[in-house]
C-alpha positions in Angstrom: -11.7 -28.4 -2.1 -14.1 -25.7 -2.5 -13.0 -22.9 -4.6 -12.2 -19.5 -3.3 -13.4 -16.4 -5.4 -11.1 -13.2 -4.9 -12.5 -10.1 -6.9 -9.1 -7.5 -6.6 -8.8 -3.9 -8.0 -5.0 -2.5 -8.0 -3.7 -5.5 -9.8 -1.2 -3.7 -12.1 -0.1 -1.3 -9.5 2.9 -1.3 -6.0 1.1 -2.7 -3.6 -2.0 -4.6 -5.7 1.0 -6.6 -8.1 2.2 -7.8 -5.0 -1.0 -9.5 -3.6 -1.2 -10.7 -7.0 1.9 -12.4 -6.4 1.0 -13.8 -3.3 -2.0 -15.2 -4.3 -0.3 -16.8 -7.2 2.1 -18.0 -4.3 -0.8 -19.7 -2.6 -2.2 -21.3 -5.5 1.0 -22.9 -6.8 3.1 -23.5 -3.6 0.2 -24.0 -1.1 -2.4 -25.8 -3.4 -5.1 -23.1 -2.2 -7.8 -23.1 -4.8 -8.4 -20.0 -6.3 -10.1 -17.7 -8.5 -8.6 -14.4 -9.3 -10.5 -11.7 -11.0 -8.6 -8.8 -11.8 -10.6 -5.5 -12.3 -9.5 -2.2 -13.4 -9.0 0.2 -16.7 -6.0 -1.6 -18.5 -4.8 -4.8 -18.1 -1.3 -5.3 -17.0 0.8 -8.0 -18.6 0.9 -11.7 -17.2 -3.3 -10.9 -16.6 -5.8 -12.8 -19.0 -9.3 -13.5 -19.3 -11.2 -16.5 -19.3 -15.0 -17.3 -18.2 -15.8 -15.7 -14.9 -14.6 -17.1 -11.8 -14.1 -20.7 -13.4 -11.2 -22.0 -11.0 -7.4 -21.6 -11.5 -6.9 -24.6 -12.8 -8.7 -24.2 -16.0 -7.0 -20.9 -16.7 -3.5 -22.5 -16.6 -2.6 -21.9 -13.1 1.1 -21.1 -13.2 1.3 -19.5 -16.3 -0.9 -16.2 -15.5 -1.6 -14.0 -12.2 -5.6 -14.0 -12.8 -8.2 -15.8 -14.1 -10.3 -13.1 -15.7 -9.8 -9.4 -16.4 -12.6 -7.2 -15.6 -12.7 -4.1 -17.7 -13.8 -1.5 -15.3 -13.4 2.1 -13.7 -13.8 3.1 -10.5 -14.5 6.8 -11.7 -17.7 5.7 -13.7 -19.9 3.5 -11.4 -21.9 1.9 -14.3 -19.1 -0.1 -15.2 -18.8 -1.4 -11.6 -22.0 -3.6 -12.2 -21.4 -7.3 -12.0 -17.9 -7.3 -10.9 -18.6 -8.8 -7.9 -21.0 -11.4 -8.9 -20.1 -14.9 -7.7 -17.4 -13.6 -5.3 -16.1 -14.1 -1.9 -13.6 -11.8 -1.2 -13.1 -8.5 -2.3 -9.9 -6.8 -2.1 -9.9 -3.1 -2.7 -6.6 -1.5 -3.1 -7.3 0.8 -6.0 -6.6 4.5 -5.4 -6.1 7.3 -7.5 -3.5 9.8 -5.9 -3.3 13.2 -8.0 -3.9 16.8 -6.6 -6.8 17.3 -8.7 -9.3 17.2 -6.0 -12.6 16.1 -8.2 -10.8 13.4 -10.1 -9.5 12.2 -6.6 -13.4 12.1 -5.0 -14.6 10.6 -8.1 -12.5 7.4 -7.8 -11.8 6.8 -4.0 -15.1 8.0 -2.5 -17.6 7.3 -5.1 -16.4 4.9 -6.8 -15.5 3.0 -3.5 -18.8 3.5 -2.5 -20.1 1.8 -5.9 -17.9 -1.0 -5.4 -18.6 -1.6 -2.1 -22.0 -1.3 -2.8 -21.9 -4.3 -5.7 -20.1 -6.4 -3.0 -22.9 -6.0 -0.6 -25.6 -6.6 -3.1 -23.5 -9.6 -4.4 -23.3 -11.3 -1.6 -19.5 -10.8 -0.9 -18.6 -12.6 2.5 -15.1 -10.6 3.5 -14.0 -7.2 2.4 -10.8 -5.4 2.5 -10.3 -2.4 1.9 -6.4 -0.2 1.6 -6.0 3.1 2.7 -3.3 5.0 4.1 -1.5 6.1 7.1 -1.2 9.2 5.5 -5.0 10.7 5.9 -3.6 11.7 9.7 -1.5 14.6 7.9 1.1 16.0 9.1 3.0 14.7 12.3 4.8 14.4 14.8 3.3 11.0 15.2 4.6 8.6 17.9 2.8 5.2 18.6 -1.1 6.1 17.8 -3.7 4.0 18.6 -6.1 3.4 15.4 -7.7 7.3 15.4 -5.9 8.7 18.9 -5.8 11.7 17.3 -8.7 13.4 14.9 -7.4 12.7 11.3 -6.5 15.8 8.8 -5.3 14.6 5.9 -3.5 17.6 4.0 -3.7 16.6 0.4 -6.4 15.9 -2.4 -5.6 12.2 -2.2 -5.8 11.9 1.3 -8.6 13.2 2.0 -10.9 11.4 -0.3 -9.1 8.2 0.6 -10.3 9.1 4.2 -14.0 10.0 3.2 -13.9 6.5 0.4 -13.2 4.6 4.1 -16.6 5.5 5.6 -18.2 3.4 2.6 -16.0 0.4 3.1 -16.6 0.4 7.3 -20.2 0.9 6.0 -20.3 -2.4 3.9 -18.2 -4.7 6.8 -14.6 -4.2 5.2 -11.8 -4.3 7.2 -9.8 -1.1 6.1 -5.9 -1.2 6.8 -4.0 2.2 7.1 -0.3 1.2 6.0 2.1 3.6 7.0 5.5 3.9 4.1 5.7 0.8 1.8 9.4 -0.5 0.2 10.0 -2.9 -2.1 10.5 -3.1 -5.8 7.9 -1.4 -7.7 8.1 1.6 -5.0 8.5 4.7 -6.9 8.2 7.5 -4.3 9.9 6.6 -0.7 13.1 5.1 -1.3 13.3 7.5 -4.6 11.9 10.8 -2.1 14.3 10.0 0.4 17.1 10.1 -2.2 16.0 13.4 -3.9 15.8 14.8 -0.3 19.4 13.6 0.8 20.9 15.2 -2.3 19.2 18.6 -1.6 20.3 18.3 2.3 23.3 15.8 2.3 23.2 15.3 5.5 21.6 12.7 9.0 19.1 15.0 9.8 18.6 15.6 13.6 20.9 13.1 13.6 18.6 10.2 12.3 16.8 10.1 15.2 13.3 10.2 14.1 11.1 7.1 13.8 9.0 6.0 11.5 6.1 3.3 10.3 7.1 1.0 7.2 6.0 -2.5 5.6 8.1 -4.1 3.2 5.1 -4.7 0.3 5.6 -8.7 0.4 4.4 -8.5 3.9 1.4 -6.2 3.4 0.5 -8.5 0.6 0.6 -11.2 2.9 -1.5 -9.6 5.3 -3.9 -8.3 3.3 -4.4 -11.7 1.4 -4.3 -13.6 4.8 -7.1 -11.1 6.3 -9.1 -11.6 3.1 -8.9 -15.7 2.4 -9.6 -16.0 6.4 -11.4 -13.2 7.8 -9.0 -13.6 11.1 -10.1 -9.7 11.1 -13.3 -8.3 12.6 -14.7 -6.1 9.4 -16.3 -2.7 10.0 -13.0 -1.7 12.0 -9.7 0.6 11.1 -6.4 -1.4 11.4 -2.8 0.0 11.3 -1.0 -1.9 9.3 2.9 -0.9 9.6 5.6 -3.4 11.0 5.2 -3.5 14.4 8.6 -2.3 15.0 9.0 1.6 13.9 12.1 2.2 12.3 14.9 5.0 13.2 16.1 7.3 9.9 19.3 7.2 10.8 18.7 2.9 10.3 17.1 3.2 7.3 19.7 5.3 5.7 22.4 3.0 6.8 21.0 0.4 5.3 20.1 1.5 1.7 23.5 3.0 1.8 25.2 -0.5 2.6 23.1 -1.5 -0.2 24.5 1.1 -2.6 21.1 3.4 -3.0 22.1 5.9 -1.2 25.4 8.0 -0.1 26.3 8.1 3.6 25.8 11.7 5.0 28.9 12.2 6.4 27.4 15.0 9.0 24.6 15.6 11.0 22.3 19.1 10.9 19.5 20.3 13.3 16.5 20.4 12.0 16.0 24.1 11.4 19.5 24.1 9.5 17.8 21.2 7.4 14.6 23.1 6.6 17.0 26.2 5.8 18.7 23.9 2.9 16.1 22.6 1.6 14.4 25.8 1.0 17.3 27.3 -0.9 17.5 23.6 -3.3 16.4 22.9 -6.6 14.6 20.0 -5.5 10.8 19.6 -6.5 10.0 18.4 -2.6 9.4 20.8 0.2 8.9 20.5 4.1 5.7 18.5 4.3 7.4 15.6 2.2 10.5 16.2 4.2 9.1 15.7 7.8 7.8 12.2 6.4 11.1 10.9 6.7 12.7 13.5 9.5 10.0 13.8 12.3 8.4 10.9 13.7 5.7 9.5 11.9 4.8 6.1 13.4 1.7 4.1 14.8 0.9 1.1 16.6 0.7 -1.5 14.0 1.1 -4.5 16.6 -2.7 -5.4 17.2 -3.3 -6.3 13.3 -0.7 -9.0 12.9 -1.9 -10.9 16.3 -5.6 -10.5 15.3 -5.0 -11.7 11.7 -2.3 -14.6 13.4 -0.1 -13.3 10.4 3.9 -12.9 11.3 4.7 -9.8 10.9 8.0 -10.8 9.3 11.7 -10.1 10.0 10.9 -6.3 9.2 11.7 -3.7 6.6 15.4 -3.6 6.4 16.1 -7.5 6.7 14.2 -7.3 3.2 16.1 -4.4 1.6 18.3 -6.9 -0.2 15.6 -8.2 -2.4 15.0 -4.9 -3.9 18.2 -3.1 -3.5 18.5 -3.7 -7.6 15.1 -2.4 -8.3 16.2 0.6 -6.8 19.4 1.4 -7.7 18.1 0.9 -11.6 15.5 3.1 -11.0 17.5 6.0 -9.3 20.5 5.8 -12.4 17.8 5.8 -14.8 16.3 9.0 -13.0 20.0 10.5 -13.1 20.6 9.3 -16.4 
């Protein structure tokens, strides 16, 4: 069996951990022969390095997540050289999000146009490349089509990330625009959501609003699937939330059954809402607020059927498996 070589940035971070884990997944469960190299600034534990690209099984497959480490950053392109040499797939789900504009075009628009450059000139067969749902800005959003409406992403982060997507189309990647990602290791929905109920305890417009998530063991699936197959047409834009959007007034019943979260025990109108949160202490304002209590949701069917990937049972049947994560990581926030 011929040995696959995956090049993936992201690998200590939410979403790039998880693909790790997946591909792991593949390699021990599936017997899928793999090479993982690992490329980024510091390496995260459970990553080591051995000769480039040698094949999983000579760098004790089971026992690590990669095969090699690259040292590399995406804000200095001359240390991008090479780090596609010998590779198949690329995975790109490295981003910095800060709101220092510079720092923010520095690593997602040149230095994803560096990498994807080194992946063209290496020879790199399929490209994938993560961005975000959130380079549309601000909402009401309900059931766009893949660029329905012109994006205008509001924020330092989004807006590079949408400008670091033109290189990747460029080179053939296929980029994926995830709408809000759970799962353990998420340290801003679940957590946002939270601060927000405590500064306005209360179902806001009623719950009614609807919204695009991915639990991040599916979107690792899918993005490992669309890379190790190339199911899906590069060069294009895919939405890449569960096909099913999800009410508020759902998600918050269900983190609350999970003990995250207390159960409002009212409902307020939206303006009443925006009136309370105003007068909080709380860090978040109304932009991070309609996130949640407008709708913010897009089609996300087409990419599961084109990458022949189930979609999975959906973002709340998998709140179990990181209901711990987060309630350790809200106490320790209170603490």
């Amino acid at each position: 069996m011929r040995t696959v070589r995956v090049v993936l940035t992201g690998a200590t971070g939410f979403i790039g951990s998880a693909v790790l884990r997946e591909l792991r997944r593949l390699r021990e469960e599936r017997g899928h022969s793999l090479a993982i190299r690992a490329v980024g600034r510091r390496r995260g534990a459970g990553l080591i390095g051995v000769d480039p690209l040698v094949g999983a099984g000579q760098a004790g497959a089971g026992q690590a997540d990669a095969d090699e480490w690259a040292d590399a950053d995406l804000a200095d392109p001359r240390t991008l050289a090479g780090v596609c040499e010998g590779a198949d797939v690329l995975l790109h789900l490295a981003a910095l999000v800060a709101a220092d504009e510079e720092s923010c075009v520095a690593v997602n628009v040149r230095g994803t146009e560096a990498l994807m450059a080194e992946a063209v000139r290496a020879g790199v067969d399929r490209s994938v490349h993560l961005s975000t749902a959130a380079v549309y800005g601000l909402g009401p959003y309900r059931g766009i089509a893949v660029d329905e409406v012109v994006p205008a992403p509001v924020s330092p982060a989004s807006r590079t990330r949408l400008a670091g997507e033109a290189h990747a189309l460029a080179a053939g990647a296929s980029v994926l625009r995830p709408g809000l990602v759970l799962g353990a290791g998420d340290r801003w929905v679940v957590p946002a959501l939270a601060e927000l109920l405590g500064a306005v305890p209360a179902l806001w417009d009623g719950g009614r609003a609807r919204m695009s998530l991915t639990e991040v063991e599916d979107l690792a699936r899918l993005i490992t699937h669309a890379g190790l197959t190339g199911a899906l047409p590069g060069g294009r834009i895919w939405h890449a939330g569960h096909p099913e959007p999800v009410p508020l007034a759902a998600l918050v019943e269900t983190l609350a059954r999970e003990g995250i979260v207390a159960a409002p025990d009212r409902t307020l109108p939206l303006a009443a809402c925006l009136e309370q949160l105003r007068a909080s202490d709380t860090r978040l304002r109304a932009r991070q607020f309609s996130l949640f209590a407008e709708d913010f949701w897009f089609d996300s069917r087409e990419v599961w059927s084109a990458a022949e990937c189930p979609a999975g049972p959906g973002p709340l049947d998998r709140l179990a498996s990181s209901a711990q994560w987060y309630r350790d990581l809200l106490k320790g926030r209170a603490a």
